[in-house]
mmCIF file of the N, C-alpha and C atoms, coordinates in Angstrom:
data_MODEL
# 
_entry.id   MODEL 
# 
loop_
_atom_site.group_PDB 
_atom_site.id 
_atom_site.type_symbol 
_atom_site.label_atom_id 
_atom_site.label_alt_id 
_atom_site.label_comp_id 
_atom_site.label_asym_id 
_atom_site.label_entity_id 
_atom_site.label_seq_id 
_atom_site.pdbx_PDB_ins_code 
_atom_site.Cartn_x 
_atom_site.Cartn_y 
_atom_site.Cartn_z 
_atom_site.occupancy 
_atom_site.B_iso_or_equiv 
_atom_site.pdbx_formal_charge 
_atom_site.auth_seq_id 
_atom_site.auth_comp_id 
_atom_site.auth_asym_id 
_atom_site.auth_atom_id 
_atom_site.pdbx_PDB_model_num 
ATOM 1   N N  . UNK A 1 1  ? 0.840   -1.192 0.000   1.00 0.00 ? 1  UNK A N  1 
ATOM 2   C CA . UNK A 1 1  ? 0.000   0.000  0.000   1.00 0.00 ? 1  UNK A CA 1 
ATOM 3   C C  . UNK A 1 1  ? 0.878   1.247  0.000   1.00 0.00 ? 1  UNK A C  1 
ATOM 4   N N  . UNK A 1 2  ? 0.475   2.092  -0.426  1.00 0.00 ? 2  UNK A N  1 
ATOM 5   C CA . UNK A 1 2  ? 1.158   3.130  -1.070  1.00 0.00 ? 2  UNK A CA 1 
ATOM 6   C C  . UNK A 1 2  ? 1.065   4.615  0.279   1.00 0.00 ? 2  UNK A C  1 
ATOM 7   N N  . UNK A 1 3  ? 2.199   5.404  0.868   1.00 0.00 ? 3  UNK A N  1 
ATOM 8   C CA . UNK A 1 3  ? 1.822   5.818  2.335   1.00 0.00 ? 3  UNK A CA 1 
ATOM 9   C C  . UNK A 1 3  ? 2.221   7.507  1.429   1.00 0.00 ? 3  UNK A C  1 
ATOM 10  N N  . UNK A 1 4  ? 1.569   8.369  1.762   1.00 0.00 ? 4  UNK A N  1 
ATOM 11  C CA . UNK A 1 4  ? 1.053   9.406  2.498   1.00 0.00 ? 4  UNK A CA 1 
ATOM 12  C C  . UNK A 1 4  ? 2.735   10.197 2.453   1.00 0.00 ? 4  UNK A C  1 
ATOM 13  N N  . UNK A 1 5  ? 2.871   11.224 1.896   1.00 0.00 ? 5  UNK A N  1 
ATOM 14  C CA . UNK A 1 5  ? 4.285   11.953 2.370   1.00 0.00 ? 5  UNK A CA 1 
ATOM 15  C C  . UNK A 1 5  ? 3.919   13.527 2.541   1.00 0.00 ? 5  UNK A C  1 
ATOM 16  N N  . UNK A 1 6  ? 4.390   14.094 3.440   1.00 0.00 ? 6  UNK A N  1 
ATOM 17  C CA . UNK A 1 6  ? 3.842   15.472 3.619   1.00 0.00 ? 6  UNK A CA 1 
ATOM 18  C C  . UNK A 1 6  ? 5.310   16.813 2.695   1.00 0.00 ? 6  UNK A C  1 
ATOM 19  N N  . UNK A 1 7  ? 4.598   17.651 2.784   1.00 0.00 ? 7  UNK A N  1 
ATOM 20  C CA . UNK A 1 7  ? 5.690   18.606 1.701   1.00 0.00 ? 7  UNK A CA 1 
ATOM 21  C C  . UNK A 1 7  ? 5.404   19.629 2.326   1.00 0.00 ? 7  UNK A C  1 
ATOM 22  N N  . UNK A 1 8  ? 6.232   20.663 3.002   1.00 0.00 ? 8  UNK A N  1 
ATOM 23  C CA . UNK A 1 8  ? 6.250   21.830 3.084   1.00 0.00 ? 8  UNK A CA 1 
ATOM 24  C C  . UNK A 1 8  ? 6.289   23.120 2.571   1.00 0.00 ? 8  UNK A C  1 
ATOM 25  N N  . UNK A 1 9  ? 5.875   24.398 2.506   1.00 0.00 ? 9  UNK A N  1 
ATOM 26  C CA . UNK A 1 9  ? 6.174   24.801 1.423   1.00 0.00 ? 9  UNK A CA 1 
ATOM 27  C C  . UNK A 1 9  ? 5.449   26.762 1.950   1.00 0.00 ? 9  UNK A C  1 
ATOM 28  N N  . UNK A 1 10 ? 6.736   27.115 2.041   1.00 0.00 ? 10 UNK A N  1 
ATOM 29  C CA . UNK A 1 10 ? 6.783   28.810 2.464   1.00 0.00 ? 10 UNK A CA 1 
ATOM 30  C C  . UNK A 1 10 ? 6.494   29.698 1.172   1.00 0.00 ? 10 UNK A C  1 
ATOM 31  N N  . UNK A 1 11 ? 5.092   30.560 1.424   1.00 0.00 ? 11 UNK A N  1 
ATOM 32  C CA . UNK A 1 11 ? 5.054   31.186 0.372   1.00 0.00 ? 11 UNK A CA 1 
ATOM 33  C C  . UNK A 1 11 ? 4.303   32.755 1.120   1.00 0.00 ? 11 UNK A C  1 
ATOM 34  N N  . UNK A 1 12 ? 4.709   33.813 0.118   1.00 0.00 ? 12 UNK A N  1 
ATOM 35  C CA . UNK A 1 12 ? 4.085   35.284 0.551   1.00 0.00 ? 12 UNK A CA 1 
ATOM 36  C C  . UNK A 1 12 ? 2.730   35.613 0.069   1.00 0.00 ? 12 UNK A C  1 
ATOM 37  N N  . UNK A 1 13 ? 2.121   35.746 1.067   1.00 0.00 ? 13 UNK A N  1 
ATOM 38  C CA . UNK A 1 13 ? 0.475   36.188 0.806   1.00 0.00 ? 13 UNK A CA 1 
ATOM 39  C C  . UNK A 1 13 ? 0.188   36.473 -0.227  1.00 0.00 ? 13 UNK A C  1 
ATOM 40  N N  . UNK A 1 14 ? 0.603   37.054 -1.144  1.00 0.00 ? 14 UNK A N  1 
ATOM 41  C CA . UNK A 1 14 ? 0.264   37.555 -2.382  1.00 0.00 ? 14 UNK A CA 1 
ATOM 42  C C  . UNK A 1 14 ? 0.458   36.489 -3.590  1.00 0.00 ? 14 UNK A C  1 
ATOM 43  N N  . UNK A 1 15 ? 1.242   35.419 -3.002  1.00 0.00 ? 15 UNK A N  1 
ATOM 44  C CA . UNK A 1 15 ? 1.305   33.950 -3.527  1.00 0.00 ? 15 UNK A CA 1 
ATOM 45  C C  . UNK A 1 15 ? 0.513   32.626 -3.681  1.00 0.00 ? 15 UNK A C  1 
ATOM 46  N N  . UNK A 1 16 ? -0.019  33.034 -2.292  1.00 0.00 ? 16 UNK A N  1 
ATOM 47  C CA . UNK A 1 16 ? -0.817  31.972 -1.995  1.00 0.00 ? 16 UNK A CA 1 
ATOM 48  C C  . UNK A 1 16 ? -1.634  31.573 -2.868  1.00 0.00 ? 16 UNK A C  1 
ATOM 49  N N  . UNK A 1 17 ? -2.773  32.064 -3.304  1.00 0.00 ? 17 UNK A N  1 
ATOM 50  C CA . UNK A 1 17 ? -3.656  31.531 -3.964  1.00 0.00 ? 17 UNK A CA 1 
ATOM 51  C C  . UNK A 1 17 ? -3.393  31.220 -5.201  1.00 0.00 ? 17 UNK A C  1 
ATOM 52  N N  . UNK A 1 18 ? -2.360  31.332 -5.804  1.00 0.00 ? 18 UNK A N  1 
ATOM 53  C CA . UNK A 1 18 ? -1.617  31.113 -7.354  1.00 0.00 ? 18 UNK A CA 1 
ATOM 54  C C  . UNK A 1 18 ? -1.329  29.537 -7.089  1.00 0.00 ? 18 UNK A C  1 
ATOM 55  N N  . UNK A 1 19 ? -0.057  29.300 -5.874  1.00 0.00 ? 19 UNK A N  1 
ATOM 56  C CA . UNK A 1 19 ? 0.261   28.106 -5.369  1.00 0.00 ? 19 UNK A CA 1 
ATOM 57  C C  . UNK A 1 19 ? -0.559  27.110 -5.190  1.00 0.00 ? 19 UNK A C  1 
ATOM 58  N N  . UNK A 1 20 ? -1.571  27.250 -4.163  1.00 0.00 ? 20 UNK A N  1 
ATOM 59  C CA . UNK A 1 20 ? -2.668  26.148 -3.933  1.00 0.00 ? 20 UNK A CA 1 
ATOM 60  C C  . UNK A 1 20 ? -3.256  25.636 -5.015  1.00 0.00 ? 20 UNK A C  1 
ATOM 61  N N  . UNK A 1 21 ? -3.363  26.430 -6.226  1.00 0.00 ? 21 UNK A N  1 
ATOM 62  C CA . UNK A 1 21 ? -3.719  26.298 -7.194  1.00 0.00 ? 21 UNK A CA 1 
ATOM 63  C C  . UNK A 1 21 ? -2.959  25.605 -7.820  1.00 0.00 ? 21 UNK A C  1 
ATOM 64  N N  . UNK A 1 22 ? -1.874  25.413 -8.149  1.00 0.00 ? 22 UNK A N  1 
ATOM 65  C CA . UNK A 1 22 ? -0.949  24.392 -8.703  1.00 0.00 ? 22 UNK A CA 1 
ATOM 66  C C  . UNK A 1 22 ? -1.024  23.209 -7.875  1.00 0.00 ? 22 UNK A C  1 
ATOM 67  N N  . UNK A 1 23 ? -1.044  23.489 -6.651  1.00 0.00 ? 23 UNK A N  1 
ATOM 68  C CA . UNK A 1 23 ? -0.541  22.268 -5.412  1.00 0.00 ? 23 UNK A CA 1 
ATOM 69  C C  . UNK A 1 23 ? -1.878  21.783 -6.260  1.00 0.00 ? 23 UNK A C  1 
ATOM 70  N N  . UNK A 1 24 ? -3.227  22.247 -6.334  1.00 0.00 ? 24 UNK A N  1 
ATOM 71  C CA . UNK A 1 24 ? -4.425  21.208 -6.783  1.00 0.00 ? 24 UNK A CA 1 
ATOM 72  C C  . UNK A 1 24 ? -4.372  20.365 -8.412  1.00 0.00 ? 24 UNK A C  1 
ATOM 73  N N  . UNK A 1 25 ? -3.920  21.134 -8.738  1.00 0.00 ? 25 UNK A N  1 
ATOM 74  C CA . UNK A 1 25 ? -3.597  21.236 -10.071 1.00 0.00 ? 25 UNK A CA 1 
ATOM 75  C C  . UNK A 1 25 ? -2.936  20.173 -10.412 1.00 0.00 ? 25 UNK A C  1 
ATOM 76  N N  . UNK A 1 26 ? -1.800  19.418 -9.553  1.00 0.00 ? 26 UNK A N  1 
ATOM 77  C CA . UNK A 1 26 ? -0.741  18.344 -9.574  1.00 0.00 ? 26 UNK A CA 1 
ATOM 78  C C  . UNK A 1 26 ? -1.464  16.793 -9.370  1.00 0.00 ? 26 UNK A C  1 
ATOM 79  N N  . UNK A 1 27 ? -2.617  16.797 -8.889  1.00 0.00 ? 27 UNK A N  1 
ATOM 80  C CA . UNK A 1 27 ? -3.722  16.296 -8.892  1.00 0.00 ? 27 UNK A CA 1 
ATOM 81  C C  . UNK A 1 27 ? -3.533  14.816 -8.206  1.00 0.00 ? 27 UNK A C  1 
ATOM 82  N N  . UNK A 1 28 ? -2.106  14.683 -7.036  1.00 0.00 ? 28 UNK A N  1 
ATOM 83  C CA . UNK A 1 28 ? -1.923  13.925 -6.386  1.00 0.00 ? 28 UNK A CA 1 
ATOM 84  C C  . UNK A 1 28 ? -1.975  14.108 -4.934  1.00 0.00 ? 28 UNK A C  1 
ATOM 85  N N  . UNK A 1 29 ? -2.905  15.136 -5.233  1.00 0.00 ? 29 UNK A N  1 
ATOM 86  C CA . UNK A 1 29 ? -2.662  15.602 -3.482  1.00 0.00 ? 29 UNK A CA 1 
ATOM 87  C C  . UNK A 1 29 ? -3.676  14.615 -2.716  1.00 0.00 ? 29 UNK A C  1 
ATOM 88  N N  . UNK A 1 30 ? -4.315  15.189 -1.554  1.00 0.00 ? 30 UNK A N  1 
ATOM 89  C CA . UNK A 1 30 ? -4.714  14.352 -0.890  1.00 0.00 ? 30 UNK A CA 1 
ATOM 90  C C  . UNK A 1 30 ? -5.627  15.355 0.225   1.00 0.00 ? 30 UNK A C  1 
ATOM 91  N N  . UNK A 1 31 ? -4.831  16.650 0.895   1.00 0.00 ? 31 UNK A N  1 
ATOM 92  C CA . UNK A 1 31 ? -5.209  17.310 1.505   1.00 0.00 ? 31 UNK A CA 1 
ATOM 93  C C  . UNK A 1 31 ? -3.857  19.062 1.419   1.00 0.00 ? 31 UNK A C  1 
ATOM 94  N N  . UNK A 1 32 ? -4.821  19.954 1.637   1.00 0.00 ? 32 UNK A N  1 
ATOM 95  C CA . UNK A 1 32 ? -3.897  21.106 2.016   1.00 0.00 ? 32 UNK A CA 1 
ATOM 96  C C  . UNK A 1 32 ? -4.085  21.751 2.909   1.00 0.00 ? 32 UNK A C  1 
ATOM 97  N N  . UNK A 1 33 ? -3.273  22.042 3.950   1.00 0.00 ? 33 UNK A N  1 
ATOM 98  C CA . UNK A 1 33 ? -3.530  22.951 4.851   1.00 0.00 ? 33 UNK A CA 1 
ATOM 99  C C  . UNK A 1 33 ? -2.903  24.246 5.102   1.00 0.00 ? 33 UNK A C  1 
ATOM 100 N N  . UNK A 1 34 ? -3.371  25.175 5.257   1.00 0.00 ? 34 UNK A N  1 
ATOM 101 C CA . UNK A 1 34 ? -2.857  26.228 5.445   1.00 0.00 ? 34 UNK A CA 1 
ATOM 102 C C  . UNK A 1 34 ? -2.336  26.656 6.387   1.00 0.00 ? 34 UNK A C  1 
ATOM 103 N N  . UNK A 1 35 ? -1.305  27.611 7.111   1.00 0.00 ? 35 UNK A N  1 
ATOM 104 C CA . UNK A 1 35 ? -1.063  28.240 8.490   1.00 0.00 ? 35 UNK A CA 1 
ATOM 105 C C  . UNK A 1 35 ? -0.154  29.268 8.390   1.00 0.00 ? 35 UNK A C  1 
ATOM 106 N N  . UNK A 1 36 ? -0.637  30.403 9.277   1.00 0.00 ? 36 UNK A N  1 
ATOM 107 C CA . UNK A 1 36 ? 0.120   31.075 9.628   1.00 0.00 ? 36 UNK A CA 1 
ATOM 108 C C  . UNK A 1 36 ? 1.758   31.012 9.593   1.00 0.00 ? 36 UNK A C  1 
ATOM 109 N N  . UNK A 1 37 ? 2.440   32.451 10.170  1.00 0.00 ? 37 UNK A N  1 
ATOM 110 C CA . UNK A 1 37 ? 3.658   32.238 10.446  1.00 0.00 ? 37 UNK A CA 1 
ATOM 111 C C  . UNK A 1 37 ? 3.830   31.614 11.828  1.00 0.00 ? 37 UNK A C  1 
ATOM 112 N N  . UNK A 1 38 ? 3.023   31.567 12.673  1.00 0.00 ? 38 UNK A N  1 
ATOM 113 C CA . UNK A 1 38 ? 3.445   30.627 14.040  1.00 0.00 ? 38 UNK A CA 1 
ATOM 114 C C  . UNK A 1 38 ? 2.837   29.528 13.963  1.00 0.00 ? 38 UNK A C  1 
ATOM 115 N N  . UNK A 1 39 ? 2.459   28.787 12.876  1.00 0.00 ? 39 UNK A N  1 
ATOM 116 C CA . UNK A 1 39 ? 1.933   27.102 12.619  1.00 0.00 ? 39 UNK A CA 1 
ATOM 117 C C  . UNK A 1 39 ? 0.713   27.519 13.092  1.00 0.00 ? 39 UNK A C  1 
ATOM 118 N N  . UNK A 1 40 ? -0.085  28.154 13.217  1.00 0.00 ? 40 UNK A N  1 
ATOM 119 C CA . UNK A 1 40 ? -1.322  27.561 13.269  1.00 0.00 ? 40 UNK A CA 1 
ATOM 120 C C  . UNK A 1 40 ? -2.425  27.485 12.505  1.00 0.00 ? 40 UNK A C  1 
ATOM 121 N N  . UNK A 1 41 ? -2.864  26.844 12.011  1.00 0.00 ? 41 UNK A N  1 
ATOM 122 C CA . UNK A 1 41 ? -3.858  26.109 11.202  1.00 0.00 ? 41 UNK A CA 1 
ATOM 123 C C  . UNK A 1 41 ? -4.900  27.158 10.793  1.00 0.00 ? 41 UNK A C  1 
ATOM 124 N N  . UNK A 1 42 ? -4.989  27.709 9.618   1.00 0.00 ? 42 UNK A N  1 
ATOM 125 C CA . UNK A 1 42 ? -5.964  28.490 9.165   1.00 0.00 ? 42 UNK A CA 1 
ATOM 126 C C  . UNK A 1 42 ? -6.785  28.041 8.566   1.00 0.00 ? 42 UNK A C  1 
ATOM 127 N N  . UNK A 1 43 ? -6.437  26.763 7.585   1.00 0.00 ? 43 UNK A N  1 
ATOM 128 C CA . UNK A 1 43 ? -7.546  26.203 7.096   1.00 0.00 ? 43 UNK A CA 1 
ATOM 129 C C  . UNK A 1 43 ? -6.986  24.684 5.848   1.00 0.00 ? 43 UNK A C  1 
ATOM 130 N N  . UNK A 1 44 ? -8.211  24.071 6.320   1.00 0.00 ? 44 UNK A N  1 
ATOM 131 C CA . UNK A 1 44 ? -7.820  22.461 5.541   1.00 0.00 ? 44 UNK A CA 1 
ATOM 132 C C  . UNK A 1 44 ? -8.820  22.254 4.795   1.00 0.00 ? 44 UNK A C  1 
ATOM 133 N N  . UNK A 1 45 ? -8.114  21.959 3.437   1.00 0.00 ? 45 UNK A N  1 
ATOM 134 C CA . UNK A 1 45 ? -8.949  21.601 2.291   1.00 0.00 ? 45 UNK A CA 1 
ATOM 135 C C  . UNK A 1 45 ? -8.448  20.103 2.142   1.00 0.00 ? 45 UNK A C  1 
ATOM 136 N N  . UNK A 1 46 ? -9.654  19.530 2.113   1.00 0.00 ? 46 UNK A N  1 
ATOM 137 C CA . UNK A 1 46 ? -9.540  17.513 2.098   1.00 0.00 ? 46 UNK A CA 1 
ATOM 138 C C  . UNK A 1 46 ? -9.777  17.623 0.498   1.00 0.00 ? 46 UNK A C  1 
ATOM 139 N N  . UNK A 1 47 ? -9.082  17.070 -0.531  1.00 0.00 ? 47 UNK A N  1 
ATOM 140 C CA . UNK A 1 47 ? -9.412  16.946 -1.753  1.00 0.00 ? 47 UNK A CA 1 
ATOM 141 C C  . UNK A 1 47 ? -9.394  15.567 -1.897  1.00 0.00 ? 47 UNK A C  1 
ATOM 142 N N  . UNK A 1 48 ? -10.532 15.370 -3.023  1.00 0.00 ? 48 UNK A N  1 
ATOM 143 C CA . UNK A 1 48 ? -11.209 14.162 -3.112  1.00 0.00 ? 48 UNK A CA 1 
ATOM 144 C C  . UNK A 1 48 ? -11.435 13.932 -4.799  1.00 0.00 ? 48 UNK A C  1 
ATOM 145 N N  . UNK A 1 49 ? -10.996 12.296 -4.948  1.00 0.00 ? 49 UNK A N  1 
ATOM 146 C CA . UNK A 1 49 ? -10.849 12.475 -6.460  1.00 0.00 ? 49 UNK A CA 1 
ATOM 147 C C  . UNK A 1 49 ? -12.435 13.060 -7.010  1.00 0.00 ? 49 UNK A C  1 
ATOM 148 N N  . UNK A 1 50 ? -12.653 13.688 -7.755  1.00 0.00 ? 50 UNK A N  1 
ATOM 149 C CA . UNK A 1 50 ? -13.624 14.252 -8.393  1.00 0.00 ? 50 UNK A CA 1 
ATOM 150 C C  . UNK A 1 50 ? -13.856 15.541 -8.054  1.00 0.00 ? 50 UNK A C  1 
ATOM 151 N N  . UNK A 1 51 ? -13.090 16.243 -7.193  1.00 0.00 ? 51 UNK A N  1 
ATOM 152 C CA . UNK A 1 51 ? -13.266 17.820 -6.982  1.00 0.00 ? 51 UNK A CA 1 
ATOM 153 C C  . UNK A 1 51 ? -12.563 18.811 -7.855  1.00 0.00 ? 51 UNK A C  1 
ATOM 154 N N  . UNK A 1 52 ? -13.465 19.167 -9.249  1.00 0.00 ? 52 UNK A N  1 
ATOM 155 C CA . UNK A 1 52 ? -13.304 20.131 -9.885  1.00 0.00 ? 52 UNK A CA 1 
ATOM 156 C C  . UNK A 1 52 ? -13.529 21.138 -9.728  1.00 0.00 ? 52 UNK A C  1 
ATOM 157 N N  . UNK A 1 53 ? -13.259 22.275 -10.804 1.00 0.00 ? 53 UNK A N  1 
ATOM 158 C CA . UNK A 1 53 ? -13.975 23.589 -11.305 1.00 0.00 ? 53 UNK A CA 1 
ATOM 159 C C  . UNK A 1 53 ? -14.768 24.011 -10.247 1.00 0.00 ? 53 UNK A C  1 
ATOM 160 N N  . UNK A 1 54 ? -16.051 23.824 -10.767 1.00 0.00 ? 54 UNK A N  1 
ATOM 161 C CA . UNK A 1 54 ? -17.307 25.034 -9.660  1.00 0.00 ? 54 UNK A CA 1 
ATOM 162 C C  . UNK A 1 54 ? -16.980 24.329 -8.035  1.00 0.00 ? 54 UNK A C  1 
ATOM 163 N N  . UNK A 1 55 ? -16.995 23.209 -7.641  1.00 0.00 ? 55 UNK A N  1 
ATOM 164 C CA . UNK A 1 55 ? -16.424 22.624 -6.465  1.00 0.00 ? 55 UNK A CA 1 
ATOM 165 C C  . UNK A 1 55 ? -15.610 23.692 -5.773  1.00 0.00 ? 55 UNK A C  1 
ATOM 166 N N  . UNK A 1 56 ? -14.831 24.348 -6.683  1.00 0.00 ? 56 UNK A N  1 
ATOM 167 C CA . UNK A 1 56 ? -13.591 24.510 -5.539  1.00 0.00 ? 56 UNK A CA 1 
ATOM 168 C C  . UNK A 1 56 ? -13.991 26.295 -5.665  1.00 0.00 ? 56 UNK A C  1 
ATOM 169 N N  . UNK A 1 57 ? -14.687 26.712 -6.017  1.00 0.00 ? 57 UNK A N  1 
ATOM 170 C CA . UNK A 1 57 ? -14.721 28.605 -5.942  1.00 0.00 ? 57 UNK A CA 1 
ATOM 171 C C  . UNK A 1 57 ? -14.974 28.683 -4.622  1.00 0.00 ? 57 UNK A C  1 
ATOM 172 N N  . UNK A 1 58 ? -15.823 28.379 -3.763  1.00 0.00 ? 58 UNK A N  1 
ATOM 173 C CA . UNK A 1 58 ? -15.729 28.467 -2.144  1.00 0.00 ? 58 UNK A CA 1 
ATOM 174 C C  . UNK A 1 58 ? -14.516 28.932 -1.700  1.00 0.00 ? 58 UNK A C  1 
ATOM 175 N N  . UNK A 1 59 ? -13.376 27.514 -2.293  1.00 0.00 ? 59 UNK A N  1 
ATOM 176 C CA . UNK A 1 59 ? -12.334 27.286 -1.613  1.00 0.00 ? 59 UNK A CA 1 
ATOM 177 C C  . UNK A 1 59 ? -11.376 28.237 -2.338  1.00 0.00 ? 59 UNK A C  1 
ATOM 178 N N  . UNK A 1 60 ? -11.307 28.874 -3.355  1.00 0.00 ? 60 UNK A N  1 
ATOM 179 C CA . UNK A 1 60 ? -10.696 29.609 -3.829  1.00 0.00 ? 60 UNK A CA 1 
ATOM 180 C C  . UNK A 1 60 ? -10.928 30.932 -3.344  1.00 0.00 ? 60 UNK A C  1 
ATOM 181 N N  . UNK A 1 61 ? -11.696 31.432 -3.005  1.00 0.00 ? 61 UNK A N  1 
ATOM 182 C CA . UNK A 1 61 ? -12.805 32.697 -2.337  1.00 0.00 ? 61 UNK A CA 1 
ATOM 183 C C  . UNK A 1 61 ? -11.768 32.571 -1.258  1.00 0.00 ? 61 UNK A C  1 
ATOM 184 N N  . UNK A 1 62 ? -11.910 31.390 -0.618  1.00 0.00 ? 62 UNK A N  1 
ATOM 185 C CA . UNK A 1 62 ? -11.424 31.375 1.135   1.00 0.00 ? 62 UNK A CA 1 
ATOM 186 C C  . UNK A 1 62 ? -9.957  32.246 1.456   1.00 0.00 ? 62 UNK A C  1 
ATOM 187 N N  . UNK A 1 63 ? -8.779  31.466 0.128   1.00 0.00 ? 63 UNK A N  1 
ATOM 188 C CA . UNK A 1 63 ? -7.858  31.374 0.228   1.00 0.00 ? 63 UNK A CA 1 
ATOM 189 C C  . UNK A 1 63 ? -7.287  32.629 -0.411  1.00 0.00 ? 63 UNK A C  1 
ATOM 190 N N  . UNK A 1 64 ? -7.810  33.156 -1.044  1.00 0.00 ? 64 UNK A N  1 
ATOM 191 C CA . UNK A 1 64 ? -7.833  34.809 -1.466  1.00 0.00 ? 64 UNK A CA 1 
ATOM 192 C C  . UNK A 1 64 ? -8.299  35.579 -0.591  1.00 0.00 ? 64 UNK A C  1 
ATOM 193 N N  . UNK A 1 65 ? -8.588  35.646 0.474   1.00 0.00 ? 65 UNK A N  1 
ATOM 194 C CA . UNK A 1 65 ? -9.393  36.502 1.578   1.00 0.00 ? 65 UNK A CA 1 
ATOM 195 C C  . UNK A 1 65 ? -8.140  36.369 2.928   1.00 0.00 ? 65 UNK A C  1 
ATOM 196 N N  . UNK A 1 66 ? -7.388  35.018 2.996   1.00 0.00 ? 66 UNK A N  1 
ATOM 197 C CA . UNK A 1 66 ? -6.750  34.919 3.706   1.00 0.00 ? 66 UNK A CA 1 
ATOM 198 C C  . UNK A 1 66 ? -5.244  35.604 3.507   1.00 0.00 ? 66 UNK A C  1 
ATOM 199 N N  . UNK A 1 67 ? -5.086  35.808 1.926   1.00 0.00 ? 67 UNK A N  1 
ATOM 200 C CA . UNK A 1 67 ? -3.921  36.219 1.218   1.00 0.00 ? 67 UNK A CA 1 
ATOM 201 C C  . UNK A 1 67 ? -3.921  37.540 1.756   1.00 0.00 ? 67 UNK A C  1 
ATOM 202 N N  . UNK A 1 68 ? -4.734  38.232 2.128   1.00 0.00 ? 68 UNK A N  1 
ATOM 203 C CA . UNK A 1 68 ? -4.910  39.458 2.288   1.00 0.00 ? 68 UNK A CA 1 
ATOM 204 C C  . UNK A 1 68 ? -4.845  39.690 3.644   1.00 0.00 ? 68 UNK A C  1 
ATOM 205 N N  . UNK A 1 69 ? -4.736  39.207 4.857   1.00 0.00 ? 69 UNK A N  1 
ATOM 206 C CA . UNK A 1 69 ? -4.314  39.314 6.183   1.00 0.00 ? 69 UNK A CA 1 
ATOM 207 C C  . UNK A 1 69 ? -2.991  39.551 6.690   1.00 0.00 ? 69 UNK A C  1 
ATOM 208 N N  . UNK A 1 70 ? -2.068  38.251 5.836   1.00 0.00 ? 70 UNK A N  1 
ATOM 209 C CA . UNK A 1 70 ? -0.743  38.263 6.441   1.00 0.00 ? 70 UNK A CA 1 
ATOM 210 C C  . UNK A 1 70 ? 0.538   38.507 5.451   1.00 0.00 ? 70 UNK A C  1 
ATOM 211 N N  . UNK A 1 71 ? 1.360   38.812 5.903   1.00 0.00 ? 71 UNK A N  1 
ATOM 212 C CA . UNK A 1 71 ? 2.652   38.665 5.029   1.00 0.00 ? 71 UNK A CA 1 
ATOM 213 C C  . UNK A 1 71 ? 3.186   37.359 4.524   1.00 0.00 ? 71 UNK A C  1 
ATOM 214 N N  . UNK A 1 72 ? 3.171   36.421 5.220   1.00 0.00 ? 72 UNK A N  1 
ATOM 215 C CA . UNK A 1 72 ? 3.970   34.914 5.071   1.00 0.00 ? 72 UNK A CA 1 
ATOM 216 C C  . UNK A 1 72 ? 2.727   33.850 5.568   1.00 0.00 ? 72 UNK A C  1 
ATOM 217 N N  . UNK A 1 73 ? 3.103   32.438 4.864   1.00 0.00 ? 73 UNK A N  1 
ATOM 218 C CA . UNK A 1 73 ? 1.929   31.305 4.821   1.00 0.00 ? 73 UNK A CA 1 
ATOM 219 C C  . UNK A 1 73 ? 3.335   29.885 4.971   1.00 0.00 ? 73 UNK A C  1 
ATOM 220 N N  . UNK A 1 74 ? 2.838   29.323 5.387   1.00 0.00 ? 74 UNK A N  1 
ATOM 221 C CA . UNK A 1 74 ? 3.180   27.980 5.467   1.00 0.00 ? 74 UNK A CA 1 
ATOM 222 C C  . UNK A 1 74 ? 2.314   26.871 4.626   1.00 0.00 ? 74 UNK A C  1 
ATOM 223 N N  . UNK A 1 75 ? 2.377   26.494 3.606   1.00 0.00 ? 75 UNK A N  1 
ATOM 224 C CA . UNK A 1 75 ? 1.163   25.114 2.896   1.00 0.00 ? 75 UNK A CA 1 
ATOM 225 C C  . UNK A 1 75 ? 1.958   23.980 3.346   1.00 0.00 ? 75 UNK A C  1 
ATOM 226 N N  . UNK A 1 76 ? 1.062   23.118 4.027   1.00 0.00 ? 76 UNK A N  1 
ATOM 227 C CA . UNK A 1 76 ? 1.285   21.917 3.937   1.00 0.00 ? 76 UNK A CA 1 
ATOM 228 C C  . UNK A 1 76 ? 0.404   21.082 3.008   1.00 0.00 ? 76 UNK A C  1 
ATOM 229 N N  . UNK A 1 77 ? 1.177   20.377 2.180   1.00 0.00 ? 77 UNK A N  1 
ATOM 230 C CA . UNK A 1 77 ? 0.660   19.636 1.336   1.00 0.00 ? 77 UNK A CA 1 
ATOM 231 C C  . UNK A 1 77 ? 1.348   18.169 1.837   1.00 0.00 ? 77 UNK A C  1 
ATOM 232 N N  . UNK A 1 78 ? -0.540  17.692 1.584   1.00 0.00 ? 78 UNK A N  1 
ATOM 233 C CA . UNK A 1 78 ? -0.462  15.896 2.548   1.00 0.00 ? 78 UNK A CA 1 
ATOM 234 C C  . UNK A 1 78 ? -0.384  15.031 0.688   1.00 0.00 ? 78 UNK A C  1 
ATOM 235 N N  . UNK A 1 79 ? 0.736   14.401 0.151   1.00 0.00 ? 79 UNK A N  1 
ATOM 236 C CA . UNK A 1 79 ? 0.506   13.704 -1.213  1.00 0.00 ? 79 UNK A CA 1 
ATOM 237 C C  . UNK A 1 79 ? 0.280   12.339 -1.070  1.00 0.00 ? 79 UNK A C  1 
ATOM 238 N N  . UNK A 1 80 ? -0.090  11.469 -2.215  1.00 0.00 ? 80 UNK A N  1 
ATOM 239 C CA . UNK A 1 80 ? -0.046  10.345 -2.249  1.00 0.00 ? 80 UNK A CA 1 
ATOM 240 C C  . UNK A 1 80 ? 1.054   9.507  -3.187  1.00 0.00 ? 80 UNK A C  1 
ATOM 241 N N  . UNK A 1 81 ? 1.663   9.046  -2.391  1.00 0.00 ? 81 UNK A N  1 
ATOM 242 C CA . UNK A 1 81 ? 2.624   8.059  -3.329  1.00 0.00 ? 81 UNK A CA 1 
ATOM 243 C C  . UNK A 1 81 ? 2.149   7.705  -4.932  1.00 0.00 ? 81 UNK A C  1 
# 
């Protein structure tokens, strides 16, 4: 069975939502989470095979609203082997 590897990945607010967008885009993900500069958890997107297009504007909305708070982001991206 195939395990789960996590990826880190420092990017500037004004980045963010370009990134996540690729991170989805790579289409092996699994989950993304977002956080602050002191790790804490702003927000987790569980992606699930079949989550396209209109699916994800919520989540795109979210992550553009958050771009606009801080200077620096942490993505954790959860992949699948």
């Amino acid at each position: 069975m195939a395990e789960d590897f996590k990826e880190d990945i420092k990017v500037r607010g004004e980045e963010l939502l370009k990134k996540v967008k690729e991170i989805v885009h790579e289409g092996n993900v699994r989950k993304v989470i977002i956080k602050n500069e002191e790790g804490k958890t702003l927000l987790e997107i569980p992606l699930t095979i079949g989550v396209v297009g209109v699916a994800l504007i919520p989540v795109w909305a979210a992550v553009g609203a958050l771009a606009a708070f801080a200077a620096h982001y942490q993505i954790e991206v959860i992949k699948k082997e």
